[in-house]
Backbone as JSON, one array per atom type, in Angstrom:
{
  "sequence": "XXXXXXXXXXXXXXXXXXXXXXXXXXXXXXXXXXXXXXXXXXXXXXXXXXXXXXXXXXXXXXXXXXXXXXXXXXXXXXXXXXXXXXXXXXXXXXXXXXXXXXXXXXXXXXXXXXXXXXXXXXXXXXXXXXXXXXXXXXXXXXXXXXXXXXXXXXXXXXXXXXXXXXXXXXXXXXXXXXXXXXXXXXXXXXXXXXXXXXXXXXXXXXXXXXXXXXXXXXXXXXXXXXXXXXXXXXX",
  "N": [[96.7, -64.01, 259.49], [93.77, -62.96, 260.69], [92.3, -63.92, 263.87], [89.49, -63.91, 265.52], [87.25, -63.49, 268.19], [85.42, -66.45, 269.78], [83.51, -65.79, 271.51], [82.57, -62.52, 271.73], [83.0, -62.29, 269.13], [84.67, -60.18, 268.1], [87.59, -58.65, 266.8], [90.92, -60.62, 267.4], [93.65, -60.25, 269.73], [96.81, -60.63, 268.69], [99.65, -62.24, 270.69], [103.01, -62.81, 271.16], [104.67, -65.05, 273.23], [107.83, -66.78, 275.06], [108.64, -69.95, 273.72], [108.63, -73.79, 275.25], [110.69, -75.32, 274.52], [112.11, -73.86, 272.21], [111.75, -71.06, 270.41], [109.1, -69.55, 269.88], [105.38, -68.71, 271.2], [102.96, -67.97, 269.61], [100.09, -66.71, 270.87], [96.12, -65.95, 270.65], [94.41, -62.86, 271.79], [91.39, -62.25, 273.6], [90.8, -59.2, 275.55], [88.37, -58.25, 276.46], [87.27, -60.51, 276.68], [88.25, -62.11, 278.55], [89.89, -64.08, 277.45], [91.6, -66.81, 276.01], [92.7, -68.31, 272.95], [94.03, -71.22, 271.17], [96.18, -72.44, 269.52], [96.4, -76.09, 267.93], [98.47, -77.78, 270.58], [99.24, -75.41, 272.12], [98.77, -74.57, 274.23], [100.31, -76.29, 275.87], [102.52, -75.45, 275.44], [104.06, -72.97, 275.64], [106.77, -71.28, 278.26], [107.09, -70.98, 281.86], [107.99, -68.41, 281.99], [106.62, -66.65, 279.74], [104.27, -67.26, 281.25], [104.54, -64.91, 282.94], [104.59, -62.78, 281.32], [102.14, -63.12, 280.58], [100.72, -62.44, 282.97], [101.51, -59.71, 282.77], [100.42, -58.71, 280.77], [97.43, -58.91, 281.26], [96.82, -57.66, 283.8], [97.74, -54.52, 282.89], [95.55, -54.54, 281.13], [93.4, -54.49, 283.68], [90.94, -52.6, 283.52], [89.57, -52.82, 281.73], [86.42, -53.06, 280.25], [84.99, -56.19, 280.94], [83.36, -58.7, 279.27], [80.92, -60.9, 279.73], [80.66, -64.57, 278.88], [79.09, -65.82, 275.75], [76.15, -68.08, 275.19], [76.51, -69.68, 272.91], [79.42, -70.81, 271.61], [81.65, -70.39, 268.78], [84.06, -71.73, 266.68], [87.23, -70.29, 265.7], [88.26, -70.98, 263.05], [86.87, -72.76, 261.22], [84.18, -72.05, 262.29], [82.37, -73.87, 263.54], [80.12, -74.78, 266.27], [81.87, -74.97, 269.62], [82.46, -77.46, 271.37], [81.59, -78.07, 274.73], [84.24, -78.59, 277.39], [85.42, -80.65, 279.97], [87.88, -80.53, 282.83], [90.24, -81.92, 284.92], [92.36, -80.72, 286.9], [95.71, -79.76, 288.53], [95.13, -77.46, 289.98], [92.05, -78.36, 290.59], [89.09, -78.24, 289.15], [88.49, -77.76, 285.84], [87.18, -75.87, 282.83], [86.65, -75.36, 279.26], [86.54, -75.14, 275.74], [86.47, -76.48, 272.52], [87.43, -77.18, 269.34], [85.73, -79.67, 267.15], [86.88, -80.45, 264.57], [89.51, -80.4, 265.5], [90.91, -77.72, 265.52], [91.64, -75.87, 267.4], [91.37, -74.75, 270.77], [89.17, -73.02, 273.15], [89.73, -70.98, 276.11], [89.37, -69.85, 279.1], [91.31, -66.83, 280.24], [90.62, -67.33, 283.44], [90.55, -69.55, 283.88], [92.8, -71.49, 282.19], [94.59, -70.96, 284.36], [93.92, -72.04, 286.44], [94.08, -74.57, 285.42], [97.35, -74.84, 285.28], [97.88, -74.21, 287.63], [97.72, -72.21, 288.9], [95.41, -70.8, 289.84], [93.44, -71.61, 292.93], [90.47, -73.44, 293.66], [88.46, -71.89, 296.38], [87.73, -73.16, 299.8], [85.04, -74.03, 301.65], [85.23, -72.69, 304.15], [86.63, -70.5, 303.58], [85.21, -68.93, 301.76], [83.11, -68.5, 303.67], [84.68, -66.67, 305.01], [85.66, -64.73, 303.41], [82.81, -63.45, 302.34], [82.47, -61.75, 304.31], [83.69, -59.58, 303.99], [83.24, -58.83, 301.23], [80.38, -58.88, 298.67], [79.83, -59.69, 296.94], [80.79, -61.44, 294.19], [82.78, -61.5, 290.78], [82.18, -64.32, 288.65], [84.99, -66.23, 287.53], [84.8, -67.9, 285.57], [82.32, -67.34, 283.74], [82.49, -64.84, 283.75], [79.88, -64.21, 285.05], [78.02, -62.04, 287.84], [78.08, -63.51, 291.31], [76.97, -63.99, 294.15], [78.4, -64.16, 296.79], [77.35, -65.11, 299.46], [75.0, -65.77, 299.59], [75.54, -68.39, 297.06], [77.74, -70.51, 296.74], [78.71, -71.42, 294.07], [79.17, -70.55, 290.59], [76.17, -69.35, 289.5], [75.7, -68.92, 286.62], [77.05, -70.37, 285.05], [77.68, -72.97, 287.09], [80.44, -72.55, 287.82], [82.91, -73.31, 290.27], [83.82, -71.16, 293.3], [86.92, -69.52, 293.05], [90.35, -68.45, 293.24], [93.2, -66.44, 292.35], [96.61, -67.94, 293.18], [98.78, -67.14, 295.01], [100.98, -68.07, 295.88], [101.28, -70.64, 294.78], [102.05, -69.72, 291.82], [104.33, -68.33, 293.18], [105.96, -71.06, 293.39], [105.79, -72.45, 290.67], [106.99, -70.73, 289.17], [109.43, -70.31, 289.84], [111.84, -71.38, 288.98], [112.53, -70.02, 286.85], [112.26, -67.41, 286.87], [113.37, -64.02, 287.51], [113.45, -62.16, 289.47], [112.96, -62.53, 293.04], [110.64, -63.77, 294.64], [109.63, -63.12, 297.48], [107.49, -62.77, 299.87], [104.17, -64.36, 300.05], [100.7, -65.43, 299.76], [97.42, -66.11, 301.27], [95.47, -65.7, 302.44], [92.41, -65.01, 302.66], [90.89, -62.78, 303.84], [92.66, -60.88, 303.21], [92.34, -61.17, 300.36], [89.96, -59.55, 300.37], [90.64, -57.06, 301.39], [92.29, -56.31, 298.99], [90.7, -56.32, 297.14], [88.42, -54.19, 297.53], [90.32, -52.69, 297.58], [91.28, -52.14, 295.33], [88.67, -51.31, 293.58], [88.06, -48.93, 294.83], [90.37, -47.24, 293.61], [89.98, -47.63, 290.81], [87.67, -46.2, 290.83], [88.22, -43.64, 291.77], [90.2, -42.99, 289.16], [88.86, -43.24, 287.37], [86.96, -40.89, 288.43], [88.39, -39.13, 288.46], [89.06, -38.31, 285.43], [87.02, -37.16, 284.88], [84.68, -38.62, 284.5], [81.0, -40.2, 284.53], [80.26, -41.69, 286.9], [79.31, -44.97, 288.6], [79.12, -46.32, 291.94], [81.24, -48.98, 292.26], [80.62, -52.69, 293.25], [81.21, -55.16, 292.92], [83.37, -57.69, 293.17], [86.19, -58.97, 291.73], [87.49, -61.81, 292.05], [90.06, -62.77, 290.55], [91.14, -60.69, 289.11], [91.94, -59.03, 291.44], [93.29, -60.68, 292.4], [95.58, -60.96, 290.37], [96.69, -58.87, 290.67], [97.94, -58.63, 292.95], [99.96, -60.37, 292.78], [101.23, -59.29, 290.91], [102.45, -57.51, 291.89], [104.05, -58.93, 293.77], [105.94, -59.71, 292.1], [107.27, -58.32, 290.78], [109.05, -57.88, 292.6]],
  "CA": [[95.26, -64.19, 259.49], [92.71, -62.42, 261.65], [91.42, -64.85, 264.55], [88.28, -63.59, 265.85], [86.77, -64.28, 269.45], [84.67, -67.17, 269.79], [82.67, -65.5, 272.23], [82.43, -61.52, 270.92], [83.67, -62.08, 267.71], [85.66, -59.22, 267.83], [89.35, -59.32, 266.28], [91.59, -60.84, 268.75], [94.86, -59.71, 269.54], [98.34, -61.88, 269.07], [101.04, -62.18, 271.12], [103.86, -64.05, 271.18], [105.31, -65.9, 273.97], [108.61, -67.88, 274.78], [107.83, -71.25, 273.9], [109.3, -74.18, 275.84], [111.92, -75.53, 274.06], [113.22, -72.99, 271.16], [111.12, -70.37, 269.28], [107.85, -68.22, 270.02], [104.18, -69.37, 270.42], [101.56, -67.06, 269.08], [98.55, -66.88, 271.6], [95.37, -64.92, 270.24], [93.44, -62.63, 273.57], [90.41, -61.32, 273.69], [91.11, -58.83, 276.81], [87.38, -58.08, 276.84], [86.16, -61.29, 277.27], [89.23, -62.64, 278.66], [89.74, -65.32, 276.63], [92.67, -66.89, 274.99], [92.16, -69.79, 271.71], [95.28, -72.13, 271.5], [95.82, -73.73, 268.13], [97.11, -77.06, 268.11], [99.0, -78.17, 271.57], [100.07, -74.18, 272.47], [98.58, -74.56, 275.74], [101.56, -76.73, 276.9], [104.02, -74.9, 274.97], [104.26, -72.16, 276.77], [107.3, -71.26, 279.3], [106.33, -70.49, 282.82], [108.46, -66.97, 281.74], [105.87, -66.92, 279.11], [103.1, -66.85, 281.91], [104.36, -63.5, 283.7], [103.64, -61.89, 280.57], [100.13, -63.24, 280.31], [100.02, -61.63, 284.05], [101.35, -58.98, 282.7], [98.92, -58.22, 279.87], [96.14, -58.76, 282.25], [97.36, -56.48, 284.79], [97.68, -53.14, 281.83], [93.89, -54.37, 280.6], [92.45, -55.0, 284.22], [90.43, -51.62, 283.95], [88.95, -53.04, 280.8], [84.92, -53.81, 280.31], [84.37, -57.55, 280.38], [82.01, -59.37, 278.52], [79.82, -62.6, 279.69], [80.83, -65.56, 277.66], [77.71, -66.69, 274.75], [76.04, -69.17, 274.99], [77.52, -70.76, 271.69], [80.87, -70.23, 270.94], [81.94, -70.7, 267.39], [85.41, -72.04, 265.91], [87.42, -68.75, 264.28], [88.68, -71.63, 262.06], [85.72, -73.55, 260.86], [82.99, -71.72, 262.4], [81.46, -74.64, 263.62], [80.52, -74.63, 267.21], [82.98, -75.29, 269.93], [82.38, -78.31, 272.23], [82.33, -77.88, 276.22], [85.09, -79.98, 277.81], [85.66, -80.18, 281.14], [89.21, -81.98, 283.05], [91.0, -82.02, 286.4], [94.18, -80.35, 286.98], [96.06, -79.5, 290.34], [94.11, -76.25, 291.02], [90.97, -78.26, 290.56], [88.01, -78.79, 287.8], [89.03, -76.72, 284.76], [86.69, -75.97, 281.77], [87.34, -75.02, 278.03], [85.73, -75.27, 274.43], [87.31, -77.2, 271.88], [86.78, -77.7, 268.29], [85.75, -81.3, 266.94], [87.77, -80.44, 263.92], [90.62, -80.25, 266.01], [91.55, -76.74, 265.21], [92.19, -75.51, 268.75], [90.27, -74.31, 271.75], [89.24, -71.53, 273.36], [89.48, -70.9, 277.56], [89.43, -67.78, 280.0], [92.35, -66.71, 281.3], [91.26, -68.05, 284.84], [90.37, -71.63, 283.99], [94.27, -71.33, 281.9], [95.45, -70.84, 285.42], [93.64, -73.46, 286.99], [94.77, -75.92, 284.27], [98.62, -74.73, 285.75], [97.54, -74.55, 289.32], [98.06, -70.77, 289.67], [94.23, -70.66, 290.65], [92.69, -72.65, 293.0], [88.94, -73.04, 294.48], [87.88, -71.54, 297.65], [86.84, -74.15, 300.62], [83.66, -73.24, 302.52], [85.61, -71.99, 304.88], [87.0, -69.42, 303.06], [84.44, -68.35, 301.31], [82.78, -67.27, 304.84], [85.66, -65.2, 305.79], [85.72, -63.67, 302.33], [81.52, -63.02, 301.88], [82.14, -60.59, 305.41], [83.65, -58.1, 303.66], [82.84, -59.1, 299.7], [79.34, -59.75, 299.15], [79.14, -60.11, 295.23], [82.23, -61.45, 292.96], [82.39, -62.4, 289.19], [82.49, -65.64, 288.07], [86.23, -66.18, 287.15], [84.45, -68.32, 284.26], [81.72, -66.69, 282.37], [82.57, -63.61, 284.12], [78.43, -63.52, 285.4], [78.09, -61.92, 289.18], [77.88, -64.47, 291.86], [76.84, -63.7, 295.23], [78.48, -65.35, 298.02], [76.74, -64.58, 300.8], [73.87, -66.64, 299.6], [75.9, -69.13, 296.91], [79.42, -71.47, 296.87], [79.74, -71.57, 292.62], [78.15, -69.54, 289.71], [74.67, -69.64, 289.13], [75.29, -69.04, 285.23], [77.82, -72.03, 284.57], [77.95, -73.59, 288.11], [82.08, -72.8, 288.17], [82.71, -72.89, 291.46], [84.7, -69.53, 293.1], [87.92, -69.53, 292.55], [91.37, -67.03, 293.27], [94.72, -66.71, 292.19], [97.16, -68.71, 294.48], [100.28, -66.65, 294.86], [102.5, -69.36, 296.32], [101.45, -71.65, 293.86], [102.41, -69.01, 291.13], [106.26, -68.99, 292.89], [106.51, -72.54, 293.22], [105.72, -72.85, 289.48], [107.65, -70.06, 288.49], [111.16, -70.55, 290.44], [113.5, -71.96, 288.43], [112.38, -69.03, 285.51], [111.5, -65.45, 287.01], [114.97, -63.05, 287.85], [112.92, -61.23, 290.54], [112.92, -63.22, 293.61], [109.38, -63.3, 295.38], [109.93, -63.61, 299.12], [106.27, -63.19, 300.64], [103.29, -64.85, 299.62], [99.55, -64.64, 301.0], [95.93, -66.82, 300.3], [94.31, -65.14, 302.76], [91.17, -64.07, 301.96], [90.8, -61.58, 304.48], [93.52, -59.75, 302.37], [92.18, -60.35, 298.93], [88.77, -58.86, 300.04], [90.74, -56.24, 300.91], [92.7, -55.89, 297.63], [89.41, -55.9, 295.84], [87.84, -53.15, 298.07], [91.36, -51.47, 296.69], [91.26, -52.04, 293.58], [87.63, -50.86, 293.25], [88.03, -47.59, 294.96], [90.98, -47.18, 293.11], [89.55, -47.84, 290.05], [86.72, -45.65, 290.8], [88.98, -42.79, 292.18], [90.81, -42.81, 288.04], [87.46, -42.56, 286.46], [86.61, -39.6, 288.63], [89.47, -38.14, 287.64], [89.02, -38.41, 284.25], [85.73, -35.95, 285.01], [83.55, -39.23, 283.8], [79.98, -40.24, 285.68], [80.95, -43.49, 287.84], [78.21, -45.98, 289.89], [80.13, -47.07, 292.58], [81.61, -50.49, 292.19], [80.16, -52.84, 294.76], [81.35, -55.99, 292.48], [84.79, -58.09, 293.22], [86.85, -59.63, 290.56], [88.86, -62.11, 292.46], [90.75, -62.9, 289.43], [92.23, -59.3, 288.55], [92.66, -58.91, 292.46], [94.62, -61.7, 292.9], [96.8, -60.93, 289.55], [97.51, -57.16, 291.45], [98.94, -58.5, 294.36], [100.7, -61.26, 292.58], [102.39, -58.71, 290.25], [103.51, -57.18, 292.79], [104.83, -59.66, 293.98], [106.92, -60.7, 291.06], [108.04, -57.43, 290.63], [110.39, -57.39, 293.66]],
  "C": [[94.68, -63.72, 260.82], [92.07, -63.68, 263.16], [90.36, -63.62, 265.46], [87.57, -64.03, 267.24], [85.24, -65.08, 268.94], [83.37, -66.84, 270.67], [81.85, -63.95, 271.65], [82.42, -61.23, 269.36], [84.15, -61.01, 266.76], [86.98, -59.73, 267.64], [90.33, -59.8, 267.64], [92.92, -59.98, 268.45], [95.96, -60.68, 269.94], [99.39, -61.15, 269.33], [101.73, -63.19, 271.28], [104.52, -63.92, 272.81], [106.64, -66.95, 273.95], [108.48, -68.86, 275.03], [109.07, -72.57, 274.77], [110.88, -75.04, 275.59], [112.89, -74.74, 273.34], [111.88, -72.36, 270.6], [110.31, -69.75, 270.09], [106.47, -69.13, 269.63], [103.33, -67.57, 270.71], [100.7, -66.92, 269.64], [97.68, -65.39, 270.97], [94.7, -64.62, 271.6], [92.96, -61.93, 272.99], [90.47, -60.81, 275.19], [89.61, -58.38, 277.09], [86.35, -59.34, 277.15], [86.79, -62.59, 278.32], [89.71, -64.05, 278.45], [91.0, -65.63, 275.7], [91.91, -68.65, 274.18], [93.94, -70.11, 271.36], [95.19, -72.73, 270.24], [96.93, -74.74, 268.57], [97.44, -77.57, 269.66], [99.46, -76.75, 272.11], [99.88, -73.82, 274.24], [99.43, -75.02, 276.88], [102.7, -76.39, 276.53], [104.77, -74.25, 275.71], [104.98, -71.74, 278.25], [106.49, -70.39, 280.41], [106.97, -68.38, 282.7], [107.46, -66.15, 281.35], [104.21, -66.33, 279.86], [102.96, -65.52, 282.84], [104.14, -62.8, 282.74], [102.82, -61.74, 280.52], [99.95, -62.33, 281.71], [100.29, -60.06, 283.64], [100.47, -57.6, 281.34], [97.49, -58.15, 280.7], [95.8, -57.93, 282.99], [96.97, -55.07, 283.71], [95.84, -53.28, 281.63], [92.96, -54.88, 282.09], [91.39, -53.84, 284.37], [89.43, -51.9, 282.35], [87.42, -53.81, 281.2], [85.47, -55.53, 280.53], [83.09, -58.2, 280.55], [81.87, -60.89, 279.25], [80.45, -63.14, 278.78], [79.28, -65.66, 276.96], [77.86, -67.55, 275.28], [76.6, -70.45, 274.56], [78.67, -69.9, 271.31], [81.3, -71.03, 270.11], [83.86, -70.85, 267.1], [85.42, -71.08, 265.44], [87.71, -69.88, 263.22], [87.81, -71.94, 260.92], [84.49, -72.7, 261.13], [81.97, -72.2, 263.01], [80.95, -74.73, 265.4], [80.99, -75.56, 268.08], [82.24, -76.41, 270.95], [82.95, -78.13, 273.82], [82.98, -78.98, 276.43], [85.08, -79.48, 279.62], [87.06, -81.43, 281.75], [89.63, -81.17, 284.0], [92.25, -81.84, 286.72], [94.56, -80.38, 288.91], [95.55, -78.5, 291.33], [92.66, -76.58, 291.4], [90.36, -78.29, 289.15], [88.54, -77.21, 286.88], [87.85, -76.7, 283.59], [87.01, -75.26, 280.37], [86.13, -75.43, 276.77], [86.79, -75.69, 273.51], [86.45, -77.23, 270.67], [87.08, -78.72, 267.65], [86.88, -81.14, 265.61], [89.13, -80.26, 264.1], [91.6, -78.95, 266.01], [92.02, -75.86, 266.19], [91.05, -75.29, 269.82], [90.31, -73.04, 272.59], [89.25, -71.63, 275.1], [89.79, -69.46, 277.87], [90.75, -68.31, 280.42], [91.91, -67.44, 282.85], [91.41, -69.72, 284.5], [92.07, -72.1, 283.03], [94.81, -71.48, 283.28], [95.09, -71.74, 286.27], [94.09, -74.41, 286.67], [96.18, -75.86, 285.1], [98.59, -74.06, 286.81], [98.27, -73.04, 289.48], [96.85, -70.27, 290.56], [93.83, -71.79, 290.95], [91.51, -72.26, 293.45], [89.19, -72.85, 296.07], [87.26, -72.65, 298.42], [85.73, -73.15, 301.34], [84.04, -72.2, 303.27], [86.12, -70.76, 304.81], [86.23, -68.4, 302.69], [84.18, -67.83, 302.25], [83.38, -66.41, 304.9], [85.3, -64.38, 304.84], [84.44, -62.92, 302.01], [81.64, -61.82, 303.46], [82.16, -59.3, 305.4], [83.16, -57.55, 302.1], [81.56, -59.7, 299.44], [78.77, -60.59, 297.98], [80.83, -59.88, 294.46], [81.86, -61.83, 291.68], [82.64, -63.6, 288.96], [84.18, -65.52, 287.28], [85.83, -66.67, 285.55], [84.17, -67.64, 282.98], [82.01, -65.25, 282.89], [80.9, -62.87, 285.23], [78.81, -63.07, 286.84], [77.42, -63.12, 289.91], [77.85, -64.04, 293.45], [77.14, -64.25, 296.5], [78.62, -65.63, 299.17], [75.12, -65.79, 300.48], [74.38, -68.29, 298.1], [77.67, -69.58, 296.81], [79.78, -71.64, 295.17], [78.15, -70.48, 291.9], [76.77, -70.22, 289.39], [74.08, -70.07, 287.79], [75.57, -70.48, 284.91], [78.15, -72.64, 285.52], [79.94, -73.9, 288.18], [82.35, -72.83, 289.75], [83.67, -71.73, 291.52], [86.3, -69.89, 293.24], [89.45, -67.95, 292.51], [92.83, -67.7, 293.04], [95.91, -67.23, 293.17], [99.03, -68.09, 294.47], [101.7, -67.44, 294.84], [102.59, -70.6, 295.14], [102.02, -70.72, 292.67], [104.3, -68.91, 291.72], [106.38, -69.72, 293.11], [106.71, -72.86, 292.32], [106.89, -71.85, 288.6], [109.27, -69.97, 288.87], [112.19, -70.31, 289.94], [113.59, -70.69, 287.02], [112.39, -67.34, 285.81], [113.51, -65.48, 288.08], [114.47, -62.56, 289.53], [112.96, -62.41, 292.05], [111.86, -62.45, 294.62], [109.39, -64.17, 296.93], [108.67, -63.56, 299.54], [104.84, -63.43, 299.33], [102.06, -64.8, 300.39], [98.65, -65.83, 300.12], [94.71, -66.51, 301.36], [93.19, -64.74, 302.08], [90.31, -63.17, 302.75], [91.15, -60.56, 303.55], [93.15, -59.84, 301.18], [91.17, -59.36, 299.44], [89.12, -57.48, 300.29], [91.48, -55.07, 299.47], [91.63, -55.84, 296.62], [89.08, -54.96, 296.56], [89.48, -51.66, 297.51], [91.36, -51.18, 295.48], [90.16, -50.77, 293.04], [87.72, -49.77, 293.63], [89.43, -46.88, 294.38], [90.9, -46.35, 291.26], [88.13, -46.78, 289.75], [87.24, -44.13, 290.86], [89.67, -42.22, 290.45], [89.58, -42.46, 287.46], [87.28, -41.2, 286.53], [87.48, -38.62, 288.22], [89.27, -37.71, 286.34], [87.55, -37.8, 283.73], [84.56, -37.24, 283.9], [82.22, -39.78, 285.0], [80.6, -41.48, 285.47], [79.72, -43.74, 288.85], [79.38, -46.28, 290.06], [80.19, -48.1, 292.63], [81.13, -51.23, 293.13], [80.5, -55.06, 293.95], [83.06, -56.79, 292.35], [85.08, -58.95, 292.15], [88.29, -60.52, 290.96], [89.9, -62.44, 291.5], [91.94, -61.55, 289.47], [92.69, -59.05, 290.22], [93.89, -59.61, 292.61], [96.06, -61.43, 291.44], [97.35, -59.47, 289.99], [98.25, -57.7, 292.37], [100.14, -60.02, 293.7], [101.75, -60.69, 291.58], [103.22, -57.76, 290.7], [104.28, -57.54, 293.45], [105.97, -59.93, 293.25], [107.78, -59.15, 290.41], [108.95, -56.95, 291.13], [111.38, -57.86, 293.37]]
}
């Protein structure tokens, strides 16, 4: 059966994952709105093995559009719409959509990684360093731009900002990943400049590809932080 994004309601796409005891869980992604829907309990199924795939699906589609979340987001099950939740993990406040009929729920890839403390929030302090060289990032959430040079969380859905936490990613992943990841980083000197890479990077393939390009001037700490963390995990 087809599942459908709750947000685009374009077809999703399933992949399987090794689940934590014996077998394979199914996760449906929307890589354009980056969004995975969880039926049942699949959210804790999921080996941390399991989660270098998800980085590494993310990673192949980080050159992909993404879409704003809707407003209302609709159950693929039911149809009916999905209920905001919000709950407190180790990276920090997490949010999600759930349906009352219990048929599963839907979250972004970052707030997934918050839930399992791969992302955490930015203190004030950070943020300064990081608005010196970054002056406008996306909302890890709804994806909206967030300027933070003049605010500390999104404007659309008040998420606050939020980056991938490398070390917390091999602490969690240890006892599972072959590769053994010796340095780690949370600077945010160095993401702003792995987004200033990315983006001229990213801008640099377009031109190639003899297409018209506005120059990027928008950071995505999210996909930054999953570049330097898959490089990491690749050593």
């Amino acid at each position: 059966m087809t599942t459908h994004c709750p947000s685009c309601r374009q077809p999703m796409e399933a992949h399987k994952f090794e689940r934590q005891l014996h077998g394979e869980v199914e996760l449906d992604l929307c890589f354009a709105c980056q969004g995975i829907w969880f039926d049942d309990f699949e959210s804790v199924q999921i080996t941390p093995g399991g989660i270098i795939e998800l980085f590494k699906l993310i990673h192949e589609h980080r050159d992909d559009q993404r879409l704003p979340l809707r407003e209302v987001l609709d159950c693929p099950r039911c149809h009916e719409r999905l209920l905001h939740g919000l709950d407190v993990a180790k990276g920090g406040r997490f949010n999600y959509h759930r349906c009352l009929q219990k048929h599963g729920r839907f979250t972004t890839f970052a707030q997934f990684m918050i839930e399992k403390g791969f992302v955490r929030q930015l203190t004030a302090a950070e943020i300064n360093e990081l608005k010196q060289k970054v002056g406008v990032v996306r909302c890890t959430s709804c994806g909206a731009p967030v300027d933070i040079r003049t605010d500390n969380a999104c404007g659309h859905c008040r998420s606050p900002i939020a980056i991938l936490d490398p070390e917390a990613v091999e602490q969690a992943l240890a006892g599972y990943q072959h590769a053994e990841v010796k340095r780690t980083t949370r600077n945010p000197e160095m993401l702003a400049d792995a987004i200033l890479m990315t983006e001229r990077q990213r801008t640099q393939r377009k031109q190639d590809a003899s297409k018209s390009v506005l120059e990027a001037d928008i950071g995505d700490l999210l996909i930054s932080g999953v570049e330097m963390a898959w490089t990491l995990l690749r050593r």
